[in-house]
C-alpha positions in Angstrom: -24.4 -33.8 -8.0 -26.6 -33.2 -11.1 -28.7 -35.7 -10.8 -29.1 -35.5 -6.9 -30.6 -32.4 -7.8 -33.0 -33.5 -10.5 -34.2 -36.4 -8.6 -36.9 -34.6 -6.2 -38.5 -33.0 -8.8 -39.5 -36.3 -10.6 -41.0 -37.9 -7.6 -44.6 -37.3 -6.0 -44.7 -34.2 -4.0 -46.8 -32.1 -2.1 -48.1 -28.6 -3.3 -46.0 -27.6 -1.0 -42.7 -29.6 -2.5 -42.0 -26.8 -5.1 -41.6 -24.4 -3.1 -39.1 -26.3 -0.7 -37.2 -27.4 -3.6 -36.8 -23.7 -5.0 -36.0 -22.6 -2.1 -32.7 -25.3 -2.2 -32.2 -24.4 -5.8 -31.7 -21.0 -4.6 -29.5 -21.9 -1.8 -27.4 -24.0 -4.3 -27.3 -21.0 -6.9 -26.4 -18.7 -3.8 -23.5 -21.1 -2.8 -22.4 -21.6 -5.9 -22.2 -17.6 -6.3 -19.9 -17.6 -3.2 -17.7 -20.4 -4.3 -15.4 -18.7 -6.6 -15.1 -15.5 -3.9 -14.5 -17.5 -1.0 -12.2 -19.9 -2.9 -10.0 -16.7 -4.1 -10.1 -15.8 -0.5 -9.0 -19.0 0.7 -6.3 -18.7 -1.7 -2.7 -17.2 -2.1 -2.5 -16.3 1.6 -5.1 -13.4 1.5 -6.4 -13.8 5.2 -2.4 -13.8 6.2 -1.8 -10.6 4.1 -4.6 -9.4 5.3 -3.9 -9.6 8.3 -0.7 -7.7 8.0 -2.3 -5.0 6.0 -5.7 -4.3 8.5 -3.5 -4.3 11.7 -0.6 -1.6 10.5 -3.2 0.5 9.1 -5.7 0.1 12.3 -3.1 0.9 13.9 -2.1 4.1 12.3 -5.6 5.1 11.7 -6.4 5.3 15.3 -3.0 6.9 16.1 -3.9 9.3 13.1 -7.0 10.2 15.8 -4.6 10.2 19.0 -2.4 12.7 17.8 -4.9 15.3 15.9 -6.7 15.3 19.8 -3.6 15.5 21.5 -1.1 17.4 19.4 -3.9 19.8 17.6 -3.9 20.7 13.6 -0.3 22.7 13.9 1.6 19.8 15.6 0.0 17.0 13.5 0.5 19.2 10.7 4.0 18.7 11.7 4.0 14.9 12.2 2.2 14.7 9.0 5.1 15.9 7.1 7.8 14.0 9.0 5.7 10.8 8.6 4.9 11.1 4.9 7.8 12.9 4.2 9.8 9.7 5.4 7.6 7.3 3.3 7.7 8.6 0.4 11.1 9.4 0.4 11.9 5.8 0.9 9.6 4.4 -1.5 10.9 7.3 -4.2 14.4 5.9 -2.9 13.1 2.0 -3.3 11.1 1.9 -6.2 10.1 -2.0 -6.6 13.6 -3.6 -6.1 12.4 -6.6 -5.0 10.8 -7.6 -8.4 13.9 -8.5 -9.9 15.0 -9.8 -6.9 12.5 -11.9 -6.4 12.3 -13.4 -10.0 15.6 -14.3 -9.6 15.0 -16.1 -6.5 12.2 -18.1 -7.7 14.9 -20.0 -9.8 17.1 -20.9 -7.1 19.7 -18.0 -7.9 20.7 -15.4 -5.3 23.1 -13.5 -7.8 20.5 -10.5 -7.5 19.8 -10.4 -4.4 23.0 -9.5 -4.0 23.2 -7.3 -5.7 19.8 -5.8 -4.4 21.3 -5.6 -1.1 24.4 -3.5 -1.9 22.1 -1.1 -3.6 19.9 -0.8 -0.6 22.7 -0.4 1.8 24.4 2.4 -0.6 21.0 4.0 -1.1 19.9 4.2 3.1 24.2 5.3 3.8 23.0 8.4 1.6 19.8 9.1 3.0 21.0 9.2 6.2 24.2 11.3 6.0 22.3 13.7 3.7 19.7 14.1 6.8 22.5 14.0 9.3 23.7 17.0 8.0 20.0 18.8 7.3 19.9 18.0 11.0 22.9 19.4 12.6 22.2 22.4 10.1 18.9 23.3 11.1 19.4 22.7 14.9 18.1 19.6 16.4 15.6 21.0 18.6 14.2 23.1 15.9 11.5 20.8 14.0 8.9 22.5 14.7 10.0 25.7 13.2 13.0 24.7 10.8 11.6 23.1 7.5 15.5 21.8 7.3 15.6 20.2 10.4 12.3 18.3 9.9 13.5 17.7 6.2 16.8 16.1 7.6 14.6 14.0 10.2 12.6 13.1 7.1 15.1 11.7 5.2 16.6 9.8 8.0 13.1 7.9 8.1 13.4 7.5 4.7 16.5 5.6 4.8 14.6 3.0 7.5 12.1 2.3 4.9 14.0 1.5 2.0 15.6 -1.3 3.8 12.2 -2.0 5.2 10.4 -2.2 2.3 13.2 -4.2 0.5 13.2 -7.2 3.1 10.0 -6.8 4.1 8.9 -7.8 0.0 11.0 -10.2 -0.8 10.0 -12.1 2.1 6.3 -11.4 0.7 7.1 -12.5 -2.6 9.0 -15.7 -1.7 5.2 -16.6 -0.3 6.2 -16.6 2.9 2.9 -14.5 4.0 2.9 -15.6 7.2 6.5 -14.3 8.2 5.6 -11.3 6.3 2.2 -10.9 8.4 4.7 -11.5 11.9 6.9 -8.6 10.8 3.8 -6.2 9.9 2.2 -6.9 12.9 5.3 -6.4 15.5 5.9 -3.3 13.4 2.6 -1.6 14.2 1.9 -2.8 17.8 5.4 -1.5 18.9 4.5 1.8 16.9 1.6 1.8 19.4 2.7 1.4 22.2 6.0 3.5 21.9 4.1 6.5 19.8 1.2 6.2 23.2 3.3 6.1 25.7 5.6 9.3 24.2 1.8 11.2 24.0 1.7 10.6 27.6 4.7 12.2 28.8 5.3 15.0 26.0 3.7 16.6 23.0 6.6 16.6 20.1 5.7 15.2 16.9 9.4 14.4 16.7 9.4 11.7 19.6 6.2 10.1 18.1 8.3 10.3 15.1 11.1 8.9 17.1 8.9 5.7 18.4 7.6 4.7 14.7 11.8 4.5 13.7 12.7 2.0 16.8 9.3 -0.1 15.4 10.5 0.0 12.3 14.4 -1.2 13.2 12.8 -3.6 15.0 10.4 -5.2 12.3 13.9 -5.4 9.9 15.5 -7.2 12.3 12.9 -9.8 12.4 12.5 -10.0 8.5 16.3 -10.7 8.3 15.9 -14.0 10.8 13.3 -14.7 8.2 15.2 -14.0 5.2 17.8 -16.0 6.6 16.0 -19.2 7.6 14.5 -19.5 4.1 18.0 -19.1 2.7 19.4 -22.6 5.0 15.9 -24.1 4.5 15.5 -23.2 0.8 18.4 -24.7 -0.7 20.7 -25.4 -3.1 21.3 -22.0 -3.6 23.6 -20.7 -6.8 25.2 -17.6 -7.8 25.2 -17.6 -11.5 26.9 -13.9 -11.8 24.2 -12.1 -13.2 25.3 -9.3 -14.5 24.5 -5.5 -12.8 23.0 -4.1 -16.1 20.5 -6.9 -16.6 19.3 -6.0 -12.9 19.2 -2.1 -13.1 17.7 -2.6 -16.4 14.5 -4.6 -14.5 14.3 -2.7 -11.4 14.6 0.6 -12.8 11.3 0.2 -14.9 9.5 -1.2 -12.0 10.7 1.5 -10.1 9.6 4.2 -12.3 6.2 2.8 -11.5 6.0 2.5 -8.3 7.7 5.9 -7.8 5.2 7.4 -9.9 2.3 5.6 -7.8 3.6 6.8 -4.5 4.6 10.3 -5.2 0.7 10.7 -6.9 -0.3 9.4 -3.7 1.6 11.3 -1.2 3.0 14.2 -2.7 -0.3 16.2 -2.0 0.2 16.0 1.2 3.5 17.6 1.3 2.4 20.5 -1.0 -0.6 21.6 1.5 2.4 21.4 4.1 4.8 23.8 2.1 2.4 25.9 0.2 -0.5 26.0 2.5 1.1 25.4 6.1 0.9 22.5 9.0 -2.4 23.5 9.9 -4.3 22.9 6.6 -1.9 20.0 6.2 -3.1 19.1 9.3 -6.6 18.4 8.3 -6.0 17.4 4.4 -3.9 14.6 6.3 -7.3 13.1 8.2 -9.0 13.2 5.3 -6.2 10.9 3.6 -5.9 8.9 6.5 -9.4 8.0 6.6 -9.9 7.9 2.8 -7.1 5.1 2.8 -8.6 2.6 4.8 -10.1 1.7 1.5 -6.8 0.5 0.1 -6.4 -2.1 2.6 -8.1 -4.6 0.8 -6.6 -3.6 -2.6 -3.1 -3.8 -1.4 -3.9 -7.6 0.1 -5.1 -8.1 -3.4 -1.9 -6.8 -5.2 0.4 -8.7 -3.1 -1.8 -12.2 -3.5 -1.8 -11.3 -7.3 1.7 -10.7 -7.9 2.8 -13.8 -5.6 0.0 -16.4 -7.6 2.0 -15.5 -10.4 4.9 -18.0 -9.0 2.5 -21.3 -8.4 -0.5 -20.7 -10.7 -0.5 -21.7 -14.8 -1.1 -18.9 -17.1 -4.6 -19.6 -17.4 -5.6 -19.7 -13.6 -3.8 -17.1 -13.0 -5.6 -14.9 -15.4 -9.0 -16.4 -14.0 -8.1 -15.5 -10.7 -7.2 -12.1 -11.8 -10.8 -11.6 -13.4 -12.3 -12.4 -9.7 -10.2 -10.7 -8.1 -10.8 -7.7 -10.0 -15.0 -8.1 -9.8 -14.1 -8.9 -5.9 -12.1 -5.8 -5.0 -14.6 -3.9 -6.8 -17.9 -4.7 -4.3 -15.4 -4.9 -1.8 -14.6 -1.2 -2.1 -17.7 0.1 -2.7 -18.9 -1.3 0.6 -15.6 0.0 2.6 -16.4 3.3 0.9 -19.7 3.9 2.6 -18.1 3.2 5.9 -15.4 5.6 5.8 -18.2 8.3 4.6 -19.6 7.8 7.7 -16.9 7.9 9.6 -16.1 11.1 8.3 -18.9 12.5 8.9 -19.3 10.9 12.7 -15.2 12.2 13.5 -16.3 15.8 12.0 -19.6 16.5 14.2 -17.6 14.9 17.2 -14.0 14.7 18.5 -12.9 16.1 15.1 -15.1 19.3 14.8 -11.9 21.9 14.9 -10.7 20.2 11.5 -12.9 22.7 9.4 -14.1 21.1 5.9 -12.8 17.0 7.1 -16.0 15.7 4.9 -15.9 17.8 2.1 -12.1 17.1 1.9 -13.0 13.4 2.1 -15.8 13.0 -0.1 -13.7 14.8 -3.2 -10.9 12.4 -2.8 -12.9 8.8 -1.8 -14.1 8.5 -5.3 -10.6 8.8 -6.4 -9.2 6.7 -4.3 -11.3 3.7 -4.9 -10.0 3.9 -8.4 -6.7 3.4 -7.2 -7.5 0.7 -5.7 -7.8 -1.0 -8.8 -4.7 0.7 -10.1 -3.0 -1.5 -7.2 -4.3 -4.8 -8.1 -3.5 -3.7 -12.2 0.2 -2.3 -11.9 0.6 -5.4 -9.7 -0.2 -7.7 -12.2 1.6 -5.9 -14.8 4.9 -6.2 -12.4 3.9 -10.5 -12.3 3.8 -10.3 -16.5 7.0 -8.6 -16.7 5.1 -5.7 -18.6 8.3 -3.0 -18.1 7.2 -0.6 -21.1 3.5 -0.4 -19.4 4.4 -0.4 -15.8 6.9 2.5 -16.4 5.0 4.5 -19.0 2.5 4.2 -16.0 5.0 5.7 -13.9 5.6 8.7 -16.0 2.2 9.4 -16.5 1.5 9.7 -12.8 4.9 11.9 -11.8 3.4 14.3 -14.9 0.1 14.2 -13.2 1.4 14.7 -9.6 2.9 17.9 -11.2 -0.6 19.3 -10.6 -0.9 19.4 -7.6 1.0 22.5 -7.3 -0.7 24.7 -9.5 -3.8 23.1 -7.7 -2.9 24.3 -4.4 -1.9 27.4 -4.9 -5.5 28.2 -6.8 -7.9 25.9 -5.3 -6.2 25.3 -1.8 -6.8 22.1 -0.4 -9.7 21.6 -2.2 -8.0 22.3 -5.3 -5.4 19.6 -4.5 -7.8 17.1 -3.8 -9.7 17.6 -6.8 -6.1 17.2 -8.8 -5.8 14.2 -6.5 -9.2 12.3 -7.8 -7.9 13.5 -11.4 -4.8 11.7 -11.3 -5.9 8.7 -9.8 -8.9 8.4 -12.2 -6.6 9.2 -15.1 -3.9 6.2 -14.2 -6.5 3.8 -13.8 -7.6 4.6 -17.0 -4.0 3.8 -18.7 -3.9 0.6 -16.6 -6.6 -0.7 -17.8 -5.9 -0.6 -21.1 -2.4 -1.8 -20.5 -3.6 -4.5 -18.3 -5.6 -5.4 -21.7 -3.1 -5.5 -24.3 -0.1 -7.7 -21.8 -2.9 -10.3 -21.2 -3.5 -10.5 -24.9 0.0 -10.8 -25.7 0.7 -13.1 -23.1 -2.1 -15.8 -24.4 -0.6 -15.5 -28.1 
């Protein structure tokens, strides 16, 4: 290739024979530039995941405007909390489970998934009676005004995404992106189309509520045909009795992680709902919504990272971590700009009754393009097997969340978003350093 390249300079040319051979010099540089992005991208099933990322969150962004037009800021202040109400609680309730499980898997053992399973089933049994009774408590036809109800509603959600999330990742990490992508995708477009035909006949948060949980059910019971088909394709299969502590002891510092990550994410949310009320939740929700959409790529790169661990050498992997780090980077900048104007396109127009949108948005966008980062870092702590730093991490971002309190109550919303950019900024910070030292250790 070399020498294909140095062979029209050497011969007789034109004036004009520079310049076109600059000109392909620059192309080559230019194509060799794109190379290592576009290989990363061919790579690790990143158009599959994301795929599976872009269509859920499409999906709820555009319902996320539905609902503020059709229910108004005190209603989708209400479907606010019952929505991120039920995801965290299921990811506080989750953790990261499937990393252990998964490990083991990789070896051809299915001792812990197992017993990954029976803790899911007893975690979703107490989720559910404990909102069963919140429910009959509160009054069932009392969401809108009974904090217990919508709490018992909450937590009955919750228990639908801990045995969501659980499949739904081991299925991811097995590499079997394109299942995962099929059970993602069925997910939102039923969420759709039950949460748009419920706007069309009533306005009650709790029915579009009520549509996302049959979407959900429905999305399970496609992962478990999944699940199962790699299990009878997959074989042989043993069950080498490993022991409950050994698991416990792995997921719970994974868990502490990811609990931390999604309780510094979400919990802001709910503390504008409690301390603030629906309505400013209502618009501190938007701004979330929108300022997410720059996550999407982020979370495709975590999930490609954490799976590449599995068929990549130490080496590549860590050279594919590099890029993908550089990648997500530009990639986020550029999404960033978008959702600025967005935000300021939804607050002049359909959105002008949620007062201080863009100011709301451009606190917490800087913030959470940080955490973008964070994802693709605690992820590739998780595929090192770095416990101490993934749950240090963890702690660290549960003692930041703490904030957001005091924040709200002094600042309001703006106060909590500020808190918001602080946390994530700080985290990124720790992860960075962590991510450091495991890859050090790792080459010694």
């Amino acid at each position: 290739m070399n020498t294909e390249h140095r062979g029209p300079a050497v011969l007789p040319e034109s004036a004009g024979a520079p310049r076109r051979e600059g000109a392909a010099g620059t192309s080559s540089r230019v194509g060799r530039a794109l190379q290592g992005p576009l290989g990363l991208l061919r790579s690790g099933g990143f158009f599959d995941l994301l795929i599976a990322q872009v269509v859920p969150l499409g999906v709820s962004f555009a319902l996320t405007l539905v609902t503020a037009a059709f229910l108004g800021p005190e209603l989708r202040g209400v479907l606010t909390y019952l929505m991120t109400g039920a995801l965290l609680c299921g990811a506080l309730a989750y953790g990261s489970l499937h990393v252990p499980v998964v490990e083991n898997l990789r070896t051809g053992d299915r001792s812990a998934f197992r017993h990954g399973v029976r803790l899911v089933g007893g975690l979703s049994a107490v989720l559910s009676v404990t909102g069963l009774v919140l429910v009959l408590v509160g009054g069932p036809g009392n969401t809108t005004t009974s904090t217990v109800t919508a709490t018992g509603w909450v937590l009955g959600g919750g228990a639908l995404v801990v045995i969501q999330l659980f499949s739904g990742r081991v299925l991811q990490g097995l590499a079997r992106n394109r299942e995962y992508q099929a059970t993602v995708v069925l997910q939102a477009l039923l969420y759709l189309l039950g949460a748009g035909g419920t706007l069309l006949i009533t306005r009650s948060p709790l029915m579009v509520f009520g549509a996302w949980a049959v979407s959900v059910v429905a999305s399970v019971l496609l992962t478990v045909v999944y699940l199962r088909r790699h299990f009878r394709e997959g074989g042989p299969w043993v069950w080498s009795g490993s022991p409950w502590g050994r698991f416990l002891r792995s997921a719970t510092a994974n868990n502490v992680g990811s609990i931390g990550q999604m309780v510094m994410l979400r919990a802001d949310v709910l503390v504008v709902a409690i301390l603030l009320g629906s309505a400013q939740a209502g618009v501190y929700g938007i701004a979330l919504s929108l300022t997410e959409l720059a996550l999407i790529v982020p979370e495709v790169f975590a999930l490609s990272v954490f799976a590449s661990r599995a068929r990549l050498d130490r080496d590549r992997w860590v050279g594919e971590l590099h890029r993908t780090v550089r990648l997500n980077a530009a990639l986020s900048a550029v999404s960033a700009v978008g959702i600025l104007l967005t935000g300021l396109v939804l607050a002049l127009g359909p959105l002008s009754d949620y007062d201080g949108l863009v100011t709301l948005v451009l606190i917490v966008l800087p913030g959470v393009m940080v955490a973008g980062y964070s994802r693709v870092a605690l992820s590739a702590l998780q595929a090192l097997g770095s416990s101490s730093h993934v749950w240090m991490f963890g702690v660290l971002a549960l003692a930041l969340a703490v904030g957001y309190v005091p924040a709200a109550m002094l600042g309001g919303s703006v106060g909590t978003a500020v808190m918001s950019t602080v946390a994530y900024v700080s985290t990124a910070v720790f992860l960075q350093r962590s991510l450091r030292t495991a890859l050090s250790r790792s080459a010694a």
